[in-house]
C-alpha positions in Angstrom: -34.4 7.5 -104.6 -32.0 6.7 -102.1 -29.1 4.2 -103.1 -28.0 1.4 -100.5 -25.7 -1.7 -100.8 -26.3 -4.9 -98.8 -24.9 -8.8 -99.4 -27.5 -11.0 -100.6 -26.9 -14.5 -100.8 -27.9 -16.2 -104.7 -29.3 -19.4 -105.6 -26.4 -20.9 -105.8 -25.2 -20.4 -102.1 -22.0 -18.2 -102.4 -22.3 -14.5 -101.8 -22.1 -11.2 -104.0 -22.8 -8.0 -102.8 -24.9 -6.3 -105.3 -26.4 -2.4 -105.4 -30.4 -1.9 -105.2 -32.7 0.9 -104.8 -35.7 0.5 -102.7 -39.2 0.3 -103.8 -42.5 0.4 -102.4 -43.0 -3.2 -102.9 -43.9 -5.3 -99.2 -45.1 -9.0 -98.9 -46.3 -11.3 -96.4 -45.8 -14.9 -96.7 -47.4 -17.9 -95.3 -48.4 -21.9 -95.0 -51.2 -22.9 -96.2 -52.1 -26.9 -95.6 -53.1 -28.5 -98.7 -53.2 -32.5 -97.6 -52.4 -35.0 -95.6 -52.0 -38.4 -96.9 -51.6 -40.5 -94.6 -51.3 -43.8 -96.5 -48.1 -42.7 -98.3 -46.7 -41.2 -95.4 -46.9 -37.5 -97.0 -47.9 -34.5 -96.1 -48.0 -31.5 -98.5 -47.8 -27.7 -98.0 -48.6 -24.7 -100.3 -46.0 -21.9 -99.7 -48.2 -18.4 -100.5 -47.2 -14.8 -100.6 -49.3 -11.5 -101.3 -49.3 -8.0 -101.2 -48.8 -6.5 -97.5 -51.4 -3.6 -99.1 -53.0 -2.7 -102.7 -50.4 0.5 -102.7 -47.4 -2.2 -101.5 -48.6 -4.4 -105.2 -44.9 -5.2 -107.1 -43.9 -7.5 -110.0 -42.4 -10.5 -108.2 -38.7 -11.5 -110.0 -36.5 -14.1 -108.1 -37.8 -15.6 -104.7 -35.8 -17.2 -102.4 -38.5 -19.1 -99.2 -36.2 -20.3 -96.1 -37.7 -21.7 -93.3 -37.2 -24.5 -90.7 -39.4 -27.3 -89.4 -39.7 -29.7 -86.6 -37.3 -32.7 -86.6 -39.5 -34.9 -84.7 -42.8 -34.6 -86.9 -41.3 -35.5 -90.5 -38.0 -37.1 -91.8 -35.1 -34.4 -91.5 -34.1 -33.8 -95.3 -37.3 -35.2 -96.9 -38.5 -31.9 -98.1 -38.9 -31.7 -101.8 -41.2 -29.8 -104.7 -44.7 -31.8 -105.7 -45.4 -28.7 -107.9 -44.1 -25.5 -109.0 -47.6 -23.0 -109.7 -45.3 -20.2 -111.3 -45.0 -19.7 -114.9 -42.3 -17.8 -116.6 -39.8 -19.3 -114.1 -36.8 -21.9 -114.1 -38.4 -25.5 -113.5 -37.1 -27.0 -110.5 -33.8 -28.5 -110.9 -30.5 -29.3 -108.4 -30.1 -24.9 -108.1 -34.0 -24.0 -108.1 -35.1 -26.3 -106.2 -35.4 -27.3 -102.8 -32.5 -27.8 -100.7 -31.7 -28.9 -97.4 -29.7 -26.7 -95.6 -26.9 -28.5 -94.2 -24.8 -27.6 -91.0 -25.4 -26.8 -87.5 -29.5 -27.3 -88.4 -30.3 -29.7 -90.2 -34.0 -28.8 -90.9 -33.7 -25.4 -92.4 -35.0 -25.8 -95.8 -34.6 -23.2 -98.9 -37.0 -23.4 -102.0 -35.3 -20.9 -104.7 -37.3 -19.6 -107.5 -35.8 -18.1 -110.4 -37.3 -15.4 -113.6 -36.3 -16.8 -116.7 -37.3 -13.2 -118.5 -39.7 -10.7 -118.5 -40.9 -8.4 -115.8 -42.1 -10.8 -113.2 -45.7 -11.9 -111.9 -47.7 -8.8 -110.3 -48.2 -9.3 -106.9 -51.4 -8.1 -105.2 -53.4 -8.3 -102.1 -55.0 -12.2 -103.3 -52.4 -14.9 -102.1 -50.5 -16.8 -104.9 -49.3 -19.7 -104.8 -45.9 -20.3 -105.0 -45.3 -24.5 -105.5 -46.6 -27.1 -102.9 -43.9 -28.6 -100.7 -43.9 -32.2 -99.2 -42.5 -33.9 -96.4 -42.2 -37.1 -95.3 -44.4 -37.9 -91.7 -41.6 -39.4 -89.3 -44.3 -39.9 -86.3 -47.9 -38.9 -86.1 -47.9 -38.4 -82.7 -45.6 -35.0 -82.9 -47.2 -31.8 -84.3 -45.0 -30.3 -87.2 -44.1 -26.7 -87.0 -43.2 -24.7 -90.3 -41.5 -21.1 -89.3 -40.3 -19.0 -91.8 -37.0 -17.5 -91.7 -37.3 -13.8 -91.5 -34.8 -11.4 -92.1 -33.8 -10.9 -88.6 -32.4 -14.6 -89.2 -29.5 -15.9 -91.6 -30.3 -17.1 -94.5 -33.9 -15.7 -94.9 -36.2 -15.5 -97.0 -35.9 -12.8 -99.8 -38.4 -12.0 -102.7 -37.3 -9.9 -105.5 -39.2 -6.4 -107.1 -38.9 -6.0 -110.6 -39.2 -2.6 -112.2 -37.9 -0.8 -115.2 -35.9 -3.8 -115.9 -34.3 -3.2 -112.3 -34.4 -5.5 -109.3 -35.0 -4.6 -106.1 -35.1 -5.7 -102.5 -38.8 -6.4 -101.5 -39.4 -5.5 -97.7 -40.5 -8.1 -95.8 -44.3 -7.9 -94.6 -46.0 -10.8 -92.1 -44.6 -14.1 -91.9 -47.2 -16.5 -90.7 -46.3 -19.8 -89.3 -47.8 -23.0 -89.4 -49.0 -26.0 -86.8 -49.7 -29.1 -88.6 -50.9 -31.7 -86.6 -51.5 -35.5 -87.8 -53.8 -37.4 -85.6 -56.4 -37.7 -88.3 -53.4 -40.4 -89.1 -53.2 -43.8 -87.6 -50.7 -44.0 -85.1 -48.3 -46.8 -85.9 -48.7 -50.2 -83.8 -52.0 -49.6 -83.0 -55.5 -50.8 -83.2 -59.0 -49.7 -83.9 -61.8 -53.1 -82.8 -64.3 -53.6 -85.3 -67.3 -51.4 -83.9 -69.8 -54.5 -83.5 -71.0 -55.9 -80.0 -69.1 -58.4 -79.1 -72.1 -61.0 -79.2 -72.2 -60.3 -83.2 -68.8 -60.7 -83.8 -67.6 -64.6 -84.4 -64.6 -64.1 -82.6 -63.8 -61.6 -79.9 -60.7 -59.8 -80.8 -58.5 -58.4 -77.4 -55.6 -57.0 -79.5 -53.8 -56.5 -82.7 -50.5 -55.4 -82.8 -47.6 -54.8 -84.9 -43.7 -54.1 -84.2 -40.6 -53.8 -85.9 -38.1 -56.3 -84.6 -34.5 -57.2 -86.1 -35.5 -55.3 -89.5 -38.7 -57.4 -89.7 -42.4 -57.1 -88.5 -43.9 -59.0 -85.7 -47.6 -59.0 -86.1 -49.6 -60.9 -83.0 -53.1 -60.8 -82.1 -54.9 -62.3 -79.2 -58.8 -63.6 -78.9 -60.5 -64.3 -76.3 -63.7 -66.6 -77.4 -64.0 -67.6 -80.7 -67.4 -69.2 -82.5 -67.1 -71.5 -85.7 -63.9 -69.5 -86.7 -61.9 -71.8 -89.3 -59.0 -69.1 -90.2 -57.5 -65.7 -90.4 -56.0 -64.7 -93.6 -53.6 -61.7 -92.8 -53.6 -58.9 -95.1 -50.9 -56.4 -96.2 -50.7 -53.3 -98.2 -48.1 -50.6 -98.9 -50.7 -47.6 -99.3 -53.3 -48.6 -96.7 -55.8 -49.2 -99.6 -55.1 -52.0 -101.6 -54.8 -55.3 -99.6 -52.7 -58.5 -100.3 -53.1 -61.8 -98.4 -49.4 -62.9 -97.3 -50.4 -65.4 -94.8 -53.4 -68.3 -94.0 -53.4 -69.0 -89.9 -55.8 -71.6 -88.8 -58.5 -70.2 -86.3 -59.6 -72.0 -82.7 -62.9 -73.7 -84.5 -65.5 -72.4 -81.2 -63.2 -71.8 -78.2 -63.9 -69.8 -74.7 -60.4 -69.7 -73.8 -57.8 -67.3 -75.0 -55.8 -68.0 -77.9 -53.0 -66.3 -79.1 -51.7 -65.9 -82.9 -48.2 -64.9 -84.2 -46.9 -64.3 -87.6 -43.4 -62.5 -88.7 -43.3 -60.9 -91.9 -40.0 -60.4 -93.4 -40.9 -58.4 -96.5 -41.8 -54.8 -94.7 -41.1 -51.4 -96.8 -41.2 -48.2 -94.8 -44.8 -48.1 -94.0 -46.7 -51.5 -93.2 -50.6 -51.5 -93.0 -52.2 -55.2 -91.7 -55.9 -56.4 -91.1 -57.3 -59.7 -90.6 -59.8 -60.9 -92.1 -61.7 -63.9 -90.1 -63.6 -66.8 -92.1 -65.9 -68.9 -90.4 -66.3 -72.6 -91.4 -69.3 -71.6 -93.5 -67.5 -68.8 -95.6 -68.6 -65.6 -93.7 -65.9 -62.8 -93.4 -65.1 -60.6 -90.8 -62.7 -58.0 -91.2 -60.4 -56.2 -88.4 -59.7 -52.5 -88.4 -56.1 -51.7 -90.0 -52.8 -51.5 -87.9 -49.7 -49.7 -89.1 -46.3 -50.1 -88.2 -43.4 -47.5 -89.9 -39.7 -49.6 -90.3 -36.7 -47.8 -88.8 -34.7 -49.7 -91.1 -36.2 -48.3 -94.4 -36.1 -44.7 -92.6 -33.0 -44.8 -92.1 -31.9 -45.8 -95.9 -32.0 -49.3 -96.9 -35.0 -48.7 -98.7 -34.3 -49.7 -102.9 -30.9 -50.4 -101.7 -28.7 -53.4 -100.9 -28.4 -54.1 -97.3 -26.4 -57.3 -96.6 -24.5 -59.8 -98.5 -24.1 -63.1 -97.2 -22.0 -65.0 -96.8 -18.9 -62.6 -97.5 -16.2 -64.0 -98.2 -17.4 -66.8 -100.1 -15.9 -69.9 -101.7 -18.6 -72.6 -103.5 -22.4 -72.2 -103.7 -25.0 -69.9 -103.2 -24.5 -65.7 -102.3 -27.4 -63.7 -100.7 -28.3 -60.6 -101.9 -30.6 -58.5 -99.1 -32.7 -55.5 -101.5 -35.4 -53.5 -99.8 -37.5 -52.5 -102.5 -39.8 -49.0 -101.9 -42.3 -51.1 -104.5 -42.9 -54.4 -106.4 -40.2 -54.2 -109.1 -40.6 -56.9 -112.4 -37.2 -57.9 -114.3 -34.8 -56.3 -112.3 -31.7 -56.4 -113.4 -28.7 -57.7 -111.4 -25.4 -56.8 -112.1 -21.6 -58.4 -111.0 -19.0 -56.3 -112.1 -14.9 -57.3 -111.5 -12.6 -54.3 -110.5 -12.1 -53.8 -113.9 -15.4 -52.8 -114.7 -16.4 -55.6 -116.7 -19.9 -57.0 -116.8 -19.3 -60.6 -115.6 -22.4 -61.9 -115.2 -26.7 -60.6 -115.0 -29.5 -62.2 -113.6 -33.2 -60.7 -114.0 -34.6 -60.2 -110.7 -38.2 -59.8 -109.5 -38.6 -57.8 -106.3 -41.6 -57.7 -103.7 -42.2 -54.5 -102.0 -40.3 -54.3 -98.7 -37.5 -57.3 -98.1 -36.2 -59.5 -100.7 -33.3 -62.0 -100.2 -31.9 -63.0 -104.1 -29.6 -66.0 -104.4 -26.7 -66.5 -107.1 -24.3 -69.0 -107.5 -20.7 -68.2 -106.9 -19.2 -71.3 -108.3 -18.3 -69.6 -111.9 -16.3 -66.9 -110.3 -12.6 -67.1 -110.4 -11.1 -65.9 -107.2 -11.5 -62.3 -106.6 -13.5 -59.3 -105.6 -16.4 -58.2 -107.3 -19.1 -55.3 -106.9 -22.9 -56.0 -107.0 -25.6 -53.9 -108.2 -29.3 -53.4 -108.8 -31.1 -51.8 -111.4 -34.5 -51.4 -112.8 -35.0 -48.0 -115.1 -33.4 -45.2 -113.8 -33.2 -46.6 -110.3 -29.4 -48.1 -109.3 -28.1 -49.2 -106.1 -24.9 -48.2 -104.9 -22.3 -51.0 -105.9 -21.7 -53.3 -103.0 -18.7 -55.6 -102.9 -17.9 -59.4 -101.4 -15.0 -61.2 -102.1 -15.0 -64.9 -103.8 -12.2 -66.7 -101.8 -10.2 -69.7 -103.3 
């Protein structure tokens, strides 16, 4: 057997150069689509190898599966494990994990895989799956392309063989891209029209929309004859499932004329889903098809964290608190610390999904600066600070 000596990279990012001997060993790797959920905003992805051939068959050791996607399609650094498949192998953790790649691109991502003992899992022709992957959907509109790293790139993806208690260098096989598309999703500030003739419906709706403006959602709608319509109730939900009323709007009564309807909801998390439901005077409902609208400002990170404080510096009276909470939260705790790290005053705290504004009185403060937080388990904000002026 011939002896060669390459660099190979480890887990943990910094480089060795280590001594193997080549096997027979090959494997091919691929994407496999497992589901697209598109009322939490997910997508998840099996990463698979097999066998190139039965006489290529090898005990599989560490694994190390780079590969980049498309910026556009799904948040850049959302990639993270929903499952590990492997047994005999080091559980996820901040080494073998996922990571995000960081530096010139930003969407390479590396999920490392690590042998606690033993000689490995055999490898053969069937695929195996690896651990399912998810990403966060940015925009529905985009396709999202996975492409593996192969080893004509740096880093790439490397798969250890494991024999005689020796590891080797796996050759690389077929690496098989992957397309996702998500129009099966609703695209955000849309509308689908009830599918009713018009002469059923009790009012006849033009258009539903809904935009983020200023860190807040603007939801309008716009009909053009109404019959015996007494009021919309306007419905939220955070998973596109489970619906909330947030708002009563009085209808037109019977009207030919176009009317137009406008509500601003304050409240929104990263993903907003809205319908109305119409009630005639005689209690009959009609419900609208569901509009979606994604907030830039919970993308972008205010999401369970605090985003304003108002008004800063302050003297006498009240101090705002702005939280964006992913979901409801129940006796949260709020926390305002002096420099010195001491606890000077709590307050419990319950938090709506999406935009929350919580008031506290500054007048017991002596003159200072002071850091706020907010915590509920083992979620904590990063401290935020505001200055009580004499």
């Amino acid at each position: 057997m011939k002896n060669f000596t390459f660099t190979c990279s480890t887990l943990f990012f910094f480089f060795i150069t280590c001594t193997v001997f080549g096997q027979n060993g090959q494997y091919d790797v691929r994407f496999s689509e497992k589901e697209i959920k598109c009322f939490e905003n997910k997508v998840l992805v099996d990463i698979e190898v097999r066998a190139t051939s039965a006489t290529n068959g090898f005990h599989m050791a560490d694994q190390n599966f780079r590969f980049a996607y498309s910026r556009e399609a799904v948040v850049a650094g959302s990639v993270a494990i929903e499952e590990q498949q492997l047994t005999g192998f080091v559980a996820p953790s901040t080494y073998y994990g996922t990571h995000n790649l960081v530096g010139s691109v930003d969407t390479i991502a590396s999920y490392n895989v690590k042998l606690t003992g033993g000689k490995g899992v055999l490898l053969t022709t069937e695929w195996l799956t690896i651990g399912t992957v998810s990403f966060e959907i940015l925009d529905v509109t985009k396709s999202m392309n996975l492409t593996w790293l192969g080893q004509t790139h740096f880093p790439s993806t490397f798969i250890a063989e494991k024999a005689n208690e020796v590891v080797y260098a796996a050759t690389e096989g077929t690496c098989q891209n992957k397309i996702i598309n998500f129009t099966a999703c609703p695209t955000p500030i849309t509308l689908i029209l009830p599918g009713l003739p018009n002469d059923e419906l009790p009012i006849e709706l033009t258009s539903f929309t809904a935009e983020e403006n200023d860190c807040a959602i603007d939801l309008e709608w716009v009909t053009a004859s109404e019959v015996n319509n007494a009021h919309f109730l306007v419905q939220k939900s955070a998973d596109g499932i489970d619906f909330k009323t947030i708002a009563t709007i009085e209808g037109a009564g019977t009207s030919t004329t176009t009317n137009y309807y406008e509500l601003r909801d304050e409240r929104q998390a990263a993903m907003n889903y809205y319908r109305l439901v119409q009630v005639d005077y005689d209690g009959k409902k009609t419900t609208s098809d569901i509009v979606a609208a994604k907030s830039e400002c919970i993308v972008k990170g205010a999401e369970d964290n605090i985003t304003n404080i108002f008004p800063n510096p302050v003297s006498n009276g009240p101090i705002n608190l702005e939280f964006y909470a992913s979901s409801a939260r129940t006796a949260t705790t709020v926390v305002i610390i002096d420099l010195f790290g001491k606890v000077v005053d709590t307050y419990q705290a319950d938090f709506e999904t999406g935009k929350n504004i919580f008031s506290f009185s500054a007048d017991n403060l002596a003159a200072g600066t002071y850091l706020v937080k907010v915590i509920d388990g083992e979620m904590m904000t990063t401290a935020q600070k505001f200055v009580k002026a004499n």
